[in-house]
Every structure is written in C-alpha cells, then in structure tokens.
mmCIF file of the N, C-alpha and C atoms, coordinates in Angstrom:
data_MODEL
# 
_entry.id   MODEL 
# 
loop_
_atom_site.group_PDB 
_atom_site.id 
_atom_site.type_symbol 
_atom_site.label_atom_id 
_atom_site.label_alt_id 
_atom_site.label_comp_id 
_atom_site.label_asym_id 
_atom_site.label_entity_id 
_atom_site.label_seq_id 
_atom_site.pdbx_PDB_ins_code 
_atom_site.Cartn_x 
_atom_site.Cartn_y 
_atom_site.Cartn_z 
_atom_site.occupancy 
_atom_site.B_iso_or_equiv 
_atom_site.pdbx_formal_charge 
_atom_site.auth_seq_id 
_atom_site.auth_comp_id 
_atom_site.auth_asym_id 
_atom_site.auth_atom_id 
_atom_site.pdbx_PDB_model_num 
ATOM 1   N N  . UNK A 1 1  ? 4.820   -4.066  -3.714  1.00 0.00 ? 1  UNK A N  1 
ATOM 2   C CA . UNK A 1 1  ? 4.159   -5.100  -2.967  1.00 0.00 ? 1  UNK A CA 1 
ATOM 3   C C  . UNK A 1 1  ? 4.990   -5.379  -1.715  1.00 0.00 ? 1  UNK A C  1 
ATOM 4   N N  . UNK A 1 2  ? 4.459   -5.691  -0.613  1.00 0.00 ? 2  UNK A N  1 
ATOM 5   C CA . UNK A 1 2  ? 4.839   -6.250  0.776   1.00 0.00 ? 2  UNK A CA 1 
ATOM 6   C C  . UNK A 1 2  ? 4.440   -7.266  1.082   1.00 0.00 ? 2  UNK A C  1 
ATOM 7   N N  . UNK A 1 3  ? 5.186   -7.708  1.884   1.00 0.00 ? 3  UNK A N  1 
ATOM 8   C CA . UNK A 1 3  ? 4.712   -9.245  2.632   1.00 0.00 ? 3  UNK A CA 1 
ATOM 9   C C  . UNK A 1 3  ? 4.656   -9.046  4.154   1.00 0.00 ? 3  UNK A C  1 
ATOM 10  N N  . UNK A 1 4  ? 3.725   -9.376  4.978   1.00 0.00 ? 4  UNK A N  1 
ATOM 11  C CA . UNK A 1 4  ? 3.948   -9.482  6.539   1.00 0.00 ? 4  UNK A CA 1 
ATOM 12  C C  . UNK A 1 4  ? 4.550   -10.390 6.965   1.00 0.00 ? 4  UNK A C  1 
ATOM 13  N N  . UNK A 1 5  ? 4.128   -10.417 8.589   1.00 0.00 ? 5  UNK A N  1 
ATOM 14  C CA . UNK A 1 5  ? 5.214   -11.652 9.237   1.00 0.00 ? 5  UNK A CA 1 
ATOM 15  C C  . UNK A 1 5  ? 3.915   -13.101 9.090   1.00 0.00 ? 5  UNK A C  1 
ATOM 16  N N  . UNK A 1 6  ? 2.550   -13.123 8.663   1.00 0.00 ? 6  UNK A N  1 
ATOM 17  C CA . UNK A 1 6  ? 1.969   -14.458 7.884   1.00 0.00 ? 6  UNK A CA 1 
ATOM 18  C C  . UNK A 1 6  ? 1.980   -14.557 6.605   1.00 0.00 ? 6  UNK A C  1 
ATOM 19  N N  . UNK A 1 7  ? 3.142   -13.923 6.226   1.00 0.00 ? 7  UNK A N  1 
ATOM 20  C CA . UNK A 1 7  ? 3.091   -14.378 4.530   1.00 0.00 ? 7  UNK A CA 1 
ATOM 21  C C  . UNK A 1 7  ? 1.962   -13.813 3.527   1.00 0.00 ? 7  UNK A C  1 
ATOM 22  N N  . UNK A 1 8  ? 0.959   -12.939 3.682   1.00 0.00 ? 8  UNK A N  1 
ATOM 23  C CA . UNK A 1 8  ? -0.119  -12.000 3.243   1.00 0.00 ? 8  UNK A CA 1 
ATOM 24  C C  . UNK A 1 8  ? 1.195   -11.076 2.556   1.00 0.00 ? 8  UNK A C  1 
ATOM 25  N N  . UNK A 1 9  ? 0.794   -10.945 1.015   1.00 0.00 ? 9  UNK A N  1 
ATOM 26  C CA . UNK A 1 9  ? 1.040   -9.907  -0.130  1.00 0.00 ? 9  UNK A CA 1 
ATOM 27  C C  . UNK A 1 9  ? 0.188   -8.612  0.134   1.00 0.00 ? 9  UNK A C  1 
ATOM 28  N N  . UNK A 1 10 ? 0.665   -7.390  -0.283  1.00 0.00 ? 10 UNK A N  1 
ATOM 29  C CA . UNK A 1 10 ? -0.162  -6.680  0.153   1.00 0.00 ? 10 UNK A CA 1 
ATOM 30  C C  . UNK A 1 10 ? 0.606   -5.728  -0.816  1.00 0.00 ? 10 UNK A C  1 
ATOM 31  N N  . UNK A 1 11 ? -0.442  -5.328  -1.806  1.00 0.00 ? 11 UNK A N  1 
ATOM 32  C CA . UNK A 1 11 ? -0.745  -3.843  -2.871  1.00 0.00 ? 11 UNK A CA 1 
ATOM 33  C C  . UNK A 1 11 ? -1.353  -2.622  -3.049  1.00 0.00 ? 11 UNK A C  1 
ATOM 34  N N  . UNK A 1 12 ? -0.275  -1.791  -3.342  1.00 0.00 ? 12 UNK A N  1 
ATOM 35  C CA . UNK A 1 12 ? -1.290  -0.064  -3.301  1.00 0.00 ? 12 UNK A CA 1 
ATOM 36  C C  . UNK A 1 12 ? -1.885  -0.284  -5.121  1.00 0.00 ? 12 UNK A C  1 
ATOM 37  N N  . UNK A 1 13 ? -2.824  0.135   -5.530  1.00 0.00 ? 13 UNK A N  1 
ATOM 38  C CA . UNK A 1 13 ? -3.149  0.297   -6.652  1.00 0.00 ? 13 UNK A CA 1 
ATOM 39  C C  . UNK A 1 13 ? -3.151  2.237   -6.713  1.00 0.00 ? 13 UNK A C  1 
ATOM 40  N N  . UNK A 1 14 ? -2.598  2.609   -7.828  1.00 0.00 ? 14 UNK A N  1 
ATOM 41  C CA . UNK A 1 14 ? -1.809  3.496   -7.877  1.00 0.00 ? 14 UNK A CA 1 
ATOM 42  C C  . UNK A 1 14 ? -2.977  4.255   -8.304  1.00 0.00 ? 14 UNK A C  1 
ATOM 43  N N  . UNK A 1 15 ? -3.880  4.066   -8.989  1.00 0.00 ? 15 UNK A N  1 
ATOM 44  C CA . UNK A 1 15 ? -5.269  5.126   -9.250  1.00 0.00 ? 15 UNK A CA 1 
ATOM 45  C C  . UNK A 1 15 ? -5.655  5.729   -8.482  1.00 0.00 ? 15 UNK A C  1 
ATOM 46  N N  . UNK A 1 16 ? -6.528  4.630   -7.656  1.00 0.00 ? 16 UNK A N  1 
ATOM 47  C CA . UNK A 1 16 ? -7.328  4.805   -6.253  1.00 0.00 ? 16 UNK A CA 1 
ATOM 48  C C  . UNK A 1 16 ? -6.450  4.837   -4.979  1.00 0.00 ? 16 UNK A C  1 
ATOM 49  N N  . UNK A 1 17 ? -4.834  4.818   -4.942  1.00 0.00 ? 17 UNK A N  1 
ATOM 50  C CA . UNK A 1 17 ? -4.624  4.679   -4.072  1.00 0.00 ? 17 UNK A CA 1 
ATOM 51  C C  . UNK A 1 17 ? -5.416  2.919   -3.065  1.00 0.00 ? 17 UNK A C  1 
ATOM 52  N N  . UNK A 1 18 ? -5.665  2.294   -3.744  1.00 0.00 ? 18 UNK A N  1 
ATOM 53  C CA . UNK A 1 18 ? -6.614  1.431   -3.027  1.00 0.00 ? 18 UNK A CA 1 
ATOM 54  C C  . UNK A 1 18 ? -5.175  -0.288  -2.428  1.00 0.00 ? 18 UNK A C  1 
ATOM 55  N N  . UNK A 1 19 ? -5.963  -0.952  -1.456  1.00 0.00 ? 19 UNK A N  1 
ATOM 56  C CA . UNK A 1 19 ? -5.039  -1.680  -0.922  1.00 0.00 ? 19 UNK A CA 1 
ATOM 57  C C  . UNK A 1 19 ? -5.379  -2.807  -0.971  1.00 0.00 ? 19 UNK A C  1 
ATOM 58  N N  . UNK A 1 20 ? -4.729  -3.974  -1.341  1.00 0.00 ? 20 UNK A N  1 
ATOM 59  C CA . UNK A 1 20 ? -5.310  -5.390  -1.487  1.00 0.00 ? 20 UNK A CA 1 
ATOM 60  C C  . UNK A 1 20 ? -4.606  -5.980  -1.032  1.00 0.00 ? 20 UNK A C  1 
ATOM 61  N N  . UNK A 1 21 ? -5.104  -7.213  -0.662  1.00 0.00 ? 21 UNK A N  1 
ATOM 62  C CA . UNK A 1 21 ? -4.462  -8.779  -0.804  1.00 0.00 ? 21 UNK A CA 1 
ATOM 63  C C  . UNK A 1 21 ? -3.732  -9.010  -1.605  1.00 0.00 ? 21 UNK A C  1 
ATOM 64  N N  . UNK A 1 22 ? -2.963  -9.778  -2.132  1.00 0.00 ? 22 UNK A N  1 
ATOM 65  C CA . UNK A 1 22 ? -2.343  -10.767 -2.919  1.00 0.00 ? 22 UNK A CA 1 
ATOM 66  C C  . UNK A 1 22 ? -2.248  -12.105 -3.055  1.00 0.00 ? 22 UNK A C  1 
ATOM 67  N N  . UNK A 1 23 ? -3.097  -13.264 -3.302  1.00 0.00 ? 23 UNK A N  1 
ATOM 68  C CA . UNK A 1 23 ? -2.675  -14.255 -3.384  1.00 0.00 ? 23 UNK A CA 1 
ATOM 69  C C  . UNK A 1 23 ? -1.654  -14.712 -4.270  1.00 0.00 ? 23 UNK A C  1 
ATOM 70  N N  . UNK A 1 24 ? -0.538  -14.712 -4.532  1.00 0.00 ? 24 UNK A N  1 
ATOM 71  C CA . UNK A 1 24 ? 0.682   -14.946 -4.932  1.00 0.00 ? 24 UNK A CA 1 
ATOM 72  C C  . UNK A 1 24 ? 0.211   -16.207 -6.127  1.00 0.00 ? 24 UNK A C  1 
ATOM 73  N N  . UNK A 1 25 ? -0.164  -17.678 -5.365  1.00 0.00 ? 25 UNK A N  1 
ATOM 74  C CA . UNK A 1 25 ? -0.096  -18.510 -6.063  1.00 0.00 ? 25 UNK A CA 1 
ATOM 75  C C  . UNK A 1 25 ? -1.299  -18.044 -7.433  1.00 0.00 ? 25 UNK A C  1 
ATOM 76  N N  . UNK A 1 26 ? -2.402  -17.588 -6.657  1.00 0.00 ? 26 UNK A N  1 
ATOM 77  C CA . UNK A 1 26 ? -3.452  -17.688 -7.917  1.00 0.00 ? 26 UNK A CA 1 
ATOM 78  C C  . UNK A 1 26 ? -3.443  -16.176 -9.024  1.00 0.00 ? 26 UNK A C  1 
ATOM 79  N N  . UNK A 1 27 ? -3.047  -14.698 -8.035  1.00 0.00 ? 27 UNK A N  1 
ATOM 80  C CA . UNK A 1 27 ? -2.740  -13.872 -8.812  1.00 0.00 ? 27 UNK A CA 1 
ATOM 81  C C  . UNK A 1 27 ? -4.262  -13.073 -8.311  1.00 0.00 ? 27 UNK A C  1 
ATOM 82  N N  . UNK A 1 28 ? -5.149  -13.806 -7.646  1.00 0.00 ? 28 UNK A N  1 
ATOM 83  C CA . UNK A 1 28 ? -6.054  -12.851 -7.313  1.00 0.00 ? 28 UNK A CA 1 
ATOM 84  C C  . UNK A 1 28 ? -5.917  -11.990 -6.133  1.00 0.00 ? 28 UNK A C  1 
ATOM 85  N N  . UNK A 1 29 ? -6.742  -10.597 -6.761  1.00 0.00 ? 29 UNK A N  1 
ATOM 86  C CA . UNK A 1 29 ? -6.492  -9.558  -5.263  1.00 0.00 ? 29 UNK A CA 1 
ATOM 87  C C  . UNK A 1 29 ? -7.599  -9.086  -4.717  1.00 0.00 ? 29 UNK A C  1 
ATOM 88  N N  . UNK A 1 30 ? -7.605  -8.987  -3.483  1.00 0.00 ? 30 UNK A N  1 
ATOM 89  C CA . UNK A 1 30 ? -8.670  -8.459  -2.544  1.00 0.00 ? 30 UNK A CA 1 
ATOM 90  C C  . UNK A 1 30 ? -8.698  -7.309  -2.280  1.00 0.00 ? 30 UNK A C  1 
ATOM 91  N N  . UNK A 1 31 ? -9.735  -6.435  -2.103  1.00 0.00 ? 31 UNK A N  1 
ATOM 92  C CA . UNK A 1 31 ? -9.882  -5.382  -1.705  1.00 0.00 ? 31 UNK A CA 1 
ATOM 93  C C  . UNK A 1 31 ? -10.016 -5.052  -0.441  1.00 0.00 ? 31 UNK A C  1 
ATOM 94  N N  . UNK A 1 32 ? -9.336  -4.501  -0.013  1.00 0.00 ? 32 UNK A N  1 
ATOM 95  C CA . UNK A 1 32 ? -9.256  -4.391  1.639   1.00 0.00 ? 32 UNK A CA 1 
ATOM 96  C C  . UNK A 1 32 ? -10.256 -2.523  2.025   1.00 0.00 ? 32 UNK A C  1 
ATOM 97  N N  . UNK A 1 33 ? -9.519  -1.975  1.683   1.00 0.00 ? 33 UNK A N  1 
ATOM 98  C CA . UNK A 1 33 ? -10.217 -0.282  1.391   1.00 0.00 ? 33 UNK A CA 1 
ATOM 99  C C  . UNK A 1 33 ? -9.337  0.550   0.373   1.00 0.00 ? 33 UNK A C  1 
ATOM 100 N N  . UNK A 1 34 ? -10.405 1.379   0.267   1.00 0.00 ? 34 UNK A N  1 
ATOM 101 C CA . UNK A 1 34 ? -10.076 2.450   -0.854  1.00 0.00 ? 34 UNK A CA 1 
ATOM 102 C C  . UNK A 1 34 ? -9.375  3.653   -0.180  1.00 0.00 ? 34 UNK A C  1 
ATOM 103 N N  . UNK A 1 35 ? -8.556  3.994   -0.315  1.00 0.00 ? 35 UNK A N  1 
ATOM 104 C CA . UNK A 1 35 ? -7.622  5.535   0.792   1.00 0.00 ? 35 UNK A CA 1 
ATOM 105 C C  . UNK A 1 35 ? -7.973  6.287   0.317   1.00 0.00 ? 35 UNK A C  1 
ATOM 106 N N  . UNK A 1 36 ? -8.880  6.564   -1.208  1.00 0.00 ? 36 UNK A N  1 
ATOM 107 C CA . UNK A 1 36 ? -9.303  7.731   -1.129  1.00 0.00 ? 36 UNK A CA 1 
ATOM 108 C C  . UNK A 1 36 ? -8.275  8.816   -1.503  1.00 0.00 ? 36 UNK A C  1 
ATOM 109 N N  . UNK A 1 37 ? -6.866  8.593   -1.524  1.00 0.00 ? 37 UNK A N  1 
ATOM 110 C CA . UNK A 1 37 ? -5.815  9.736   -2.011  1.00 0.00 ? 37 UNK A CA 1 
ATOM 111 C C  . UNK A 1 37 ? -5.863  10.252  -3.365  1.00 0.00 ? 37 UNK A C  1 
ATOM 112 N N  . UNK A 1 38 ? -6.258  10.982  -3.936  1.00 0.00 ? 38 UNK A N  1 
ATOM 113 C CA . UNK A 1 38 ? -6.383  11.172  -5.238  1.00 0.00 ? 38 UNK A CA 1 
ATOM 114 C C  . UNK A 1 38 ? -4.654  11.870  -5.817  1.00 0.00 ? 38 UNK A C  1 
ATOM 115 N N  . UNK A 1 39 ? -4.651  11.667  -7.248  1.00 0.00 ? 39 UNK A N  1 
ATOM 116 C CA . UNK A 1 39 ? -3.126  12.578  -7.672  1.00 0.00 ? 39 UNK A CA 1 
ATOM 117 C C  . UNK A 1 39 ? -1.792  11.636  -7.259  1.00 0.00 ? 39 UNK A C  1 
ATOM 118 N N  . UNK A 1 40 ? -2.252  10.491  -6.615  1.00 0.00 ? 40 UNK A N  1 
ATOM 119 C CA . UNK A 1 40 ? -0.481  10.241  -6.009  1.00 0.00 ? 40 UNK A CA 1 
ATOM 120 C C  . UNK A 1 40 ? 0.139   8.950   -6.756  1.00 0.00 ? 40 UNK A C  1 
ATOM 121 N N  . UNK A 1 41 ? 1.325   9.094   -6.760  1.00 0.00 ? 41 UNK A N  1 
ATOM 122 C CA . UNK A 1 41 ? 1.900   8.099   -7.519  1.00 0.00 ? 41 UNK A CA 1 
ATOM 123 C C  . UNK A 1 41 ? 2.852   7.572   -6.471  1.00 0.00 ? 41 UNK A C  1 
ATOM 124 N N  . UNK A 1 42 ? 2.439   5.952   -6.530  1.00 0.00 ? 42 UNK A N  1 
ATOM 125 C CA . UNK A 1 42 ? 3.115   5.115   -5.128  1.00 0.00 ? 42 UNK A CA 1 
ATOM 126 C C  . UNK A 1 42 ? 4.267   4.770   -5.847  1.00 0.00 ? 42 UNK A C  1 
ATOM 127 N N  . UNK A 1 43 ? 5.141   4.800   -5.014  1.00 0.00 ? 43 UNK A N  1 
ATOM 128 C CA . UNK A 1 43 ? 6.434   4.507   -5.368  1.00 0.00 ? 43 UNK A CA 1 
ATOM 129 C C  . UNK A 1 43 ? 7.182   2.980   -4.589  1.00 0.00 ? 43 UNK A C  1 
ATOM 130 N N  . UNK A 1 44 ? 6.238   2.698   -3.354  1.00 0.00 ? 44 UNK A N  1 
ATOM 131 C CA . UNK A 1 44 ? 7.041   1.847   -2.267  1.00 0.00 ? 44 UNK A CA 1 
ATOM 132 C C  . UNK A 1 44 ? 6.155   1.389   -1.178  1.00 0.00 ? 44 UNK A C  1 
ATOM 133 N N  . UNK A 1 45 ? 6.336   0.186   -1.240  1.00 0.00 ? 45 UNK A N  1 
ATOM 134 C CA . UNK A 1 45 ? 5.639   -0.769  0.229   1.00 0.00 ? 45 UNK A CA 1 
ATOM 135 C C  . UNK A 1 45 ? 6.435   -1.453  1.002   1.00 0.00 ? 45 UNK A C  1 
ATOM 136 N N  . UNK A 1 46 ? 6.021   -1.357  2.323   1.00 0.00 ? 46 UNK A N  1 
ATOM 137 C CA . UNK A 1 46 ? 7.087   -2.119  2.780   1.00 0.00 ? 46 UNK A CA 1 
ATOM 138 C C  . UNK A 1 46 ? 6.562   -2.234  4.709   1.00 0.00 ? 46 UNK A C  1 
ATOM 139 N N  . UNK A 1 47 ? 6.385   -3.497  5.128   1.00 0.00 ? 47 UNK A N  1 
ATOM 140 C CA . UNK A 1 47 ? 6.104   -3.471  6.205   1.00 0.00 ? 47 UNK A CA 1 
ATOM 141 C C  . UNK A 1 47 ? 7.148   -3.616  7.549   1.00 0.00 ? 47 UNK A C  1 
ATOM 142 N N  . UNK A 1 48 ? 6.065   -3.648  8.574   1.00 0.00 ? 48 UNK A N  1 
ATOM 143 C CA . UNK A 1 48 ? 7.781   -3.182  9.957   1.00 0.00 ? 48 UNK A CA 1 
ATOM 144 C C  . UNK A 1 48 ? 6.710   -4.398  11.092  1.00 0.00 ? 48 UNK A C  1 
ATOM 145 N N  . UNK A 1 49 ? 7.481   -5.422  11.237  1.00 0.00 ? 49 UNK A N  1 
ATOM 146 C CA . UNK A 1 49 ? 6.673   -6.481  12.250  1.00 0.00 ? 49 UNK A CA 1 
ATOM 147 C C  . UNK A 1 49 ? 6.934   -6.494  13.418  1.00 0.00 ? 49 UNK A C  1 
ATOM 148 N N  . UNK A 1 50 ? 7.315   -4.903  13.531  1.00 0.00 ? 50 UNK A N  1 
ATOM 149 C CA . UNK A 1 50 ? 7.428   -4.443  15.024  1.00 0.00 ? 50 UNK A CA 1 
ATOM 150 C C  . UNK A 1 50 ? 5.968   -3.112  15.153  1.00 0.00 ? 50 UNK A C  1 
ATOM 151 N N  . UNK A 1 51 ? 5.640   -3.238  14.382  1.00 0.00 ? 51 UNK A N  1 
ATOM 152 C CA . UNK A 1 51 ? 4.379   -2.056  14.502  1.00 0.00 ? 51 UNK A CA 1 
ATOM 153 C C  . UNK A 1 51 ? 3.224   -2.831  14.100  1.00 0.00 ? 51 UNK A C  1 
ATOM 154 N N  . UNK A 1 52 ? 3.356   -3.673  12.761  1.00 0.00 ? 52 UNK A N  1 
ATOM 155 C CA . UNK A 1 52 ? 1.979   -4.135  12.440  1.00 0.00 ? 52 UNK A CA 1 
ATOM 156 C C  . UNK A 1 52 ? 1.867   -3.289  11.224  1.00 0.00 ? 52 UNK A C  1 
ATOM 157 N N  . UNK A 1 53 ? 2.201   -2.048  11.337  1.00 0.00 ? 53 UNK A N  1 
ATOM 158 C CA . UNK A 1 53 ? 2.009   -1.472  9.962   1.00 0.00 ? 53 UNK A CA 1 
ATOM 159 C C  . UNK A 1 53 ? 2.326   -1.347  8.160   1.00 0.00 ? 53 UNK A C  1 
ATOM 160 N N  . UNK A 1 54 ? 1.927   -1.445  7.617   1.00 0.00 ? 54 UNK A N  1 
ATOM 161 C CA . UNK A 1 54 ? 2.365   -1.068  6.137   1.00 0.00 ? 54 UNK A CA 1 
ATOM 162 C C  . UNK A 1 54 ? 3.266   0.587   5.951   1.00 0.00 ? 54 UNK A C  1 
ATOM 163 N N  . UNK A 1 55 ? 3.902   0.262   5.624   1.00 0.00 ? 55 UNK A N  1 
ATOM 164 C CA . UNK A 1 55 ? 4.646   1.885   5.043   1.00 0.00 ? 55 UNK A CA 1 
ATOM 165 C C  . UNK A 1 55 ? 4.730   1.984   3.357   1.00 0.00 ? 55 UNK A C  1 
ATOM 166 N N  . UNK A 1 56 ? 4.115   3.230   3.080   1.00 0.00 ? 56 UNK A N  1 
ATOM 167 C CA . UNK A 1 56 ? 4.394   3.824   1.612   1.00 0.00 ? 56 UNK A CA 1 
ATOM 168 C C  . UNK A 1 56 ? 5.265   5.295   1.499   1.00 0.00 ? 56 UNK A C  1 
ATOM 169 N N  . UNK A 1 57 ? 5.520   4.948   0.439   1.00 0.00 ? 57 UNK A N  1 
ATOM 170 C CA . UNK A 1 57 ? 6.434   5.927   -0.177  1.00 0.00 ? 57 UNK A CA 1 
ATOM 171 C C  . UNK A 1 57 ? 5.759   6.487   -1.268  1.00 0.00 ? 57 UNK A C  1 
ATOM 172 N N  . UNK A 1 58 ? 5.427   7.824   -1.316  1.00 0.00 ? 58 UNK A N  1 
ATOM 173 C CA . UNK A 1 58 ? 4.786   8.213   -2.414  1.00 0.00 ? 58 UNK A CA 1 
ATOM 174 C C  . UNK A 1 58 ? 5.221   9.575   -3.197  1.00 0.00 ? 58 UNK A C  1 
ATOM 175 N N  . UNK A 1 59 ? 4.834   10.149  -4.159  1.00 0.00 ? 59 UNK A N  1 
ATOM 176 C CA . UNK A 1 59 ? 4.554   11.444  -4.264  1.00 0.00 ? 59 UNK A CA 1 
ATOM 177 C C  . UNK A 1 59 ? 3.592   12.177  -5.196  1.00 0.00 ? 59 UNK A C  1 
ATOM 178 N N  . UNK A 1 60 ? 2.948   12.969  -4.701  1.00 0.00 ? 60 UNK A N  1 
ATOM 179 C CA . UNK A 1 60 ? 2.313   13.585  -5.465  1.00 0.00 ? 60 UNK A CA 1 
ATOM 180 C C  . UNK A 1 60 ? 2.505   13.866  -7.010  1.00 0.00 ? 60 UNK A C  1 
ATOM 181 N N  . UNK A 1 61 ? 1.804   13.328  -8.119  1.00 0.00 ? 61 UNK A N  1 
ATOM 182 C CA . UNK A 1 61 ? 1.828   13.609  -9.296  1.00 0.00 ? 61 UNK A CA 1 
ATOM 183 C C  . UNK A 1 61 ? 2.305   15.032  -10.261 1.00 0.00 ? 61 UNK A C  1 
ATOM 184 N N  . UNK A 1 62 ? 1.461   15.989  -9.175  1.00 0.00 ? 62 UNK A N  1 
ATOM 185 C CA . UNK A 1 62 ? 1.776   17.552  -9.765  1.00 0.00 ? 62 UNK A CA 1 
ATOM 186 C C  . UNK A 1 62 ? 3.192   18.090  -9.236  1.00 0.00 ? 62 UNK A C  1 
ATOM 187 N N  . UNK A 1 63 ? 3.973   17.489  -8.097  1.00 0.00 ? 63 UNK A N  1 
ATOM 188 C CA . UNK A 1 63 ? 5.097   17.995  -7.276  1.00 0.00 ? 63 UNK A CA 1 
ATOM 189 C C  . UNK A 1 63 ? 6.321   17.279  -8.123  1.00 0.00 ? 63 UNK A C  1 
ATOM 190 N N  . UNK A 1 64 ? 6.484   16.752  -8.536  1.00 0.00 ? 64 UNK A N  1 
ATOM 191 C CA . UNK A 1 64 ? 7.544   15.817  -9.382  1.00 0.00 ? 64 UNK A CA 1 
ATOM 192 C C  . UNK A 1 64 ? 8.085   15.124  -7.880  1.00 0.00 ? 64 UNK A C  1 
ATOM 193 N N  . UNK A 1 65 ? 9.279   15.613  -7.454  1.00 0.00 ? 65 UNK A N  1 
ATOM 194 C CA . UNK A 1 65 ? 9.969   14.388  -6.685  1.00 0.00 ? 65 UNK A CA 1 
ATOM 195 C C  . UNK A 1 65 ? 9.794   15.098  -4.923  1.00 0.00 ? 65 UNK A C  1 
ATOM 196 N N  . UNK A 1 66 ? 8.359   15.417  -4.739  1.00 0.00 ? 66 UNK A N  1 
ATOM 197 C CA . UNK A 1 66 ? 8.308   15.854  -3.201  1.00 0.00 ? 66 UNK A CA 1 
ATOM 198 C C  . UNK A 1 66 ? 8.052   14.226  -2.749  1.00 0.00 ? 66 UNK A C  1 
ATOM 199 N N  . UNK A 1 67 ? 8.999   13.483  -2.154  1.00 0.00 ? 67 UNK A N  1 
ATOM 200 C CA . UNK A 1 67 ? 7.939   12.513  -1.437  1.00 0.00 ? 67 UNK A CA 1 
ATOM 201 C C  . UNK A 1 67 ? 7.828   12.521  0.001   1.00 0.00 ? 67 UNK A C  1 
ATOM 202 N N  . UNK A 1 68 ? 6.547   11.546  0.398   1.00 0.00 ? 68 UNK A N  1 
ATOM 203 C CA . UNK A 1 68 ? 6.591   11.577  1.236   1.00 0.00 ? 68 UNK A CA 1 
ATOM 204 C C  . UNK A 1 68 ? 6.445   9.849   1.875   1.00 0.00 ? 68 UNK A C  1 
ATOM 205 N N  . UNK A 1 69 ? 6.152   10.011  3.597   1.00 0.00 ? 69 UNK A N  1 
ATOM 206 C CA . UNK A 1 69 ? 6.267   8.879   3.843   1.00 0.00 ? 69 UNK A CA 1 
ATOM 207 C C  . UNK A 1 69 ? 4.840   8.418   4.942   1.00 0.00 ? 69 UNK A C  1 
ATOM 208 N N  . UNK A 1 70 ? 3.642   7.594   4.326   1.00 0.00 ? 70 UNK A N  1 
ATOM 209 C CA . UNK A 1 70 ? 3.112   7.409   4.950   1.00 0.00 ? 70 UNK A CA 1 
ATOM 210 C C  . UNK A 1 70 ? 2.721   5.999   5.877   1.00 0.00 ? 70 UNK A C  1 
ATOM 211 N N  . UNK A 1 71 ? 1.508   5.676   6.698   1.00 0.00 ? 71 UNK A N  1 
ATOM 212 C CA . UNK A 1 71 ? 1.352   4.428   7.324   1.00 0.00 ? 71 UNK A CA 1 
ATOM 213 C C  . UNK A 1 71 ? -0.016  4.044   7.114   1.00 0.00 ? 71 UNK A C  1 
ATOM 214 N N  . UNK A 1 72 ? -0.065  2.531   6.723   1.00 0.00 ? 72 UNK A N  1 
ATOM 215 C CA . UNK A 1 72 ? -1.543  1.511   6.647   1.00 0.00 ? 72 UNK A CA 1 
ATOM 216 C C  . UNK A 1 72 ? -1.698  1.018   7.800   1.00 0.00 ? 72 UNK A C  1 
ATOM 217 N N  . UNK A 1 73 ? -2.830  0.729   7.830   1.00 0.00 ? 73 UNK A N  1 
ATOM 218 C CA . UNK A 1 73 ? -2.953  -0.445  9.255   1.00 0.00 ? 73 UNK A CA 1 
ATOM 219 C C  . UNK A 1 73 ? -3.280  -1.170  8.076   1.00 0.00 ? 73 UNK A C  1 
ATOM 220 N N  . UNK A 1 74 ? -3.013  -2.649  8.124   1.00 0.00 ? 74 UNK A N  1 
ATOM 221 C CA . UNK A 1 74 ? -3.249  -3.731  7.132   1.00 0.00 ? 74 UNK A CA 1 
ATOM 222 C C  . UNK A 1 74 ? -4.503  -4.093  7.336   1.00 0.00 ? 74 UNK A C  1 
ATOM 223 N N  . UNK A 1 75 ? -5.244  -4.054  8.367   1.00 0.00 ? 75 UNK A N  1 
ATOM 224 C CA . UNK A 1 75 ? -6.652  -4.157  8.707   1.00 0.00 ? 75 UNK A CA 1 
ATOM 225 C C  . UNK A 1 75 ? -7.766  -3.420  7.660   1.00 0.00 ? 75 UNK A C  1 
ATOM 226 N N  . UNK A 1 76 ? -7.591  -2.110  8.167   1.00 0.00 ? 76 UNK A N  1 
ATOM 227 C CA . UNK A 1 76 ? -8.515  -1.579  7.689   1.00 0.00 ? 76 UNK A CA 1 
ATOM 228 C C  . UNK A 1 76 ? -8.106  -0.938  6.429   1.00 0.00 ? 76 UNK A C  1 
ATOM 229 N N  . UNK A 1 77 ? -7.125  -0.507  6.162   1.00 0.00 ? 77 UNK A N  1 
ATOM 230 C CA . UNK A 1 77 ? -6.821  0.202   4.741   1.00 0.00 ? 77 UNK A CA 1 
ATOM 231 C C  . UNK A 1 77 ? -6.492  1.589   5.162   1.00 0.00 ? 77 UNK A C  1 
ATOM 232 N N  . UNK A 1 78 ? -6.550  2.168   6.289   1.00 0.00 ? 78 UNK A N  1 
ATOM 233 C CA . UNK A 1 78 ? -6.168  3.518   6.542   1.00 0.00 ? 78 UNK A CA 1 
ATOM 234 C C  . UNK A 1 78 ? -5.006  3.666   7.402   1.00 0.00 ? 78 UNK A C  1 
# 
C-alpha cells in the first residue's frame, strides 16, 4: 500500500493486478482500474510527489525472482 502527497491509500490487488483506493478509517476500497497483468505477483508500492506517479515492484509468477519495476498514473490505473 502507498500513500500520496493528499493522504489517498492506494492498493495493487495481486490477482487482477487491479488498483484501489483505501479508506484507511473505514477499510473500504475503490476500484480505480483493472491493469489487466495476468501471472504477476506484486511485491511493492510506493509513490514519488515529484512525478504524481505510483511505482510497483513486481515479478512474474513463472520467473521466480526476475523483477521488475513499473509506473501507475493514480488517475487512471495505467
């Protein structure tokens, strides 16, 4: 999970690859978009409030420890 620079939680769900909200206090999550990555196992979130972006850390399920390093726009989910 990540936090931005307004305090917004923000989750990869590790199935779908999919990205949510977090409301912290109540525990409910929003669906922002689905990425669509199939096979990957997230390892890491973490945002940069000099870009705006989300960063993950992931790796592929079938590769054992190839990871890699990708970017969200918190907007849209891609």
């Amino acid at each position: 999970m990540a936090k931005d620079e307004d305090g917004v939680f923000y989750m990869l769900e590790n199935t779908t690859s999919s990205l949510y909200t977090v409301d912290i206090e109540t525990g409910i999550s929003t669906l922002i978009d689905i990425r669509g990555i199939g096979g990957l196992i997230e390892r890491d979130l973490a945002f940069d409030p000099t870009t705006g972006f989300l960063y993950g850390l992931y790796n592929y399920a079938n590769t054992g420890s190839q990871q890699q390093l990708f970017t969200i726009n918190k907007t849209t989910g891609m």
